[in-house]
C-alpha positions as CSV (number, residue, x, y, z in Angstrom):
1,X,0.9,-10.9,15.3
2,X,1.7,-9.1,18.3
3,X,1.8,-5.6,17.6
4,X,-0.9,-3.8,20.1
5,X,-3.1,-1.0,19.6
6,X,-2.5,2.7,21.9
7,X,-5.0,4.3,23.6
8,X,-5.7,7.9,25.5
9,X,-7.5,6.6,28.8
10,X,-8.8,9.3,30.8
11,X,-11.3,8.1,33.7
12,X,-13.0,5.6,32.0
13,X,-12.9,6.8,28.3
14,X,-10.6,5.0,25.8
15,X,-9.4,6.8,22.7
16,X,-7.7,5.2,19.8
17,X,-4.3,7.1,19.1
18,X,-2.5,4.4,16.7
19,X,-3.1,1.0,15.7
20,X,-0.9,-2.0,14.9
21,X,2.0,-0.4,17.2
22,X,5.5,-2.4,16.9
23,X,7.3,0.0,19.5
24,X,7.0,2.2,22.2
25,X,9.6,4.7,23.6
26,X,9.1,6.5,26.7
27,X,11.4,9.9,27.2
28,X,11.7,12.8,29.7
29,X,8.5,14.7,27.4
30,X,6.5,11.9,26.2
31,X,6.2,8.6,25.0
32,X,7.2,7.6,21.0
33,X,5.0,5.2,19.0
34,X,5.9,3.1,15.8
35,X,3.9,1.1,14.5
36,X,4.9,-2.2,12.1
37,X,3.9,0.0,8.9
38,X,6.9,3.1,10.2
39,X,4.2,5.4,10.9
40,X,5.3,7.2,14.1
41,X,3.9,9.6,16.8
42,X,4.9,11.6,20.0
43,X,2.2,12.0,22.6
44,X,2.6,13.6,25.5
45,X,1.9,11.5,28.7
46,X,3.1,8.3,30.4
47,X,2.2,4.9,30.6
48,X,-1.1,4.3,32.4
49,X,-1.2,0.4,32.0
50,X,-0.7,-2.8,29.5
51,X,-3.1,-5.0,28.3
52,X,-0.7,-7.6,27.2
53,X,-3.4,-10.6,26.3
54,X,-6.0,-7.7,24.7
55,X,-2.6,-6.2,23.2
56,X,-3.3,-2.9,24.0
57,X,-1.1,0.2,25.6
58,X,-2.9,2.8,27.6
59,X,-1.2,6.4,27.9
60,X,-2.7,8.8,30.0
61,X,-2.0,12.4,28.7
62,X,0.2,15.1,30.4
């Protein structure tokens, strides 16, 4: 499987926002998740960093 898990990072604190993510859409006002199950969110923030071997996607907030 290589769906990845999102995270909130802020400083040094990681929070979960959605697991098993298939997709991930960045736009002017946030950033879209999907996950493999067609659960989606909109967060509000941009792309901090990848984690491609831990598959895991860190957003840090607005």
């Amino acid at each position: 499987m290589c769906e990845a898990n999102a995270y909130f990072k802020e400083n040094e604190t990681q929070t979960l926002i959605m697991e098993a993510v298939d997709k991930v859409e960045p736009d002017e006002d946030g950033i879209r998740l999907v996950s493999i199950f067609g659960e989606q969110k909109f967060v509000k923030g941009h792309i901090h960093s990848l984690s491609l071997v831990d598959h895991k996607v860190f957003i840090a907030p607005a």
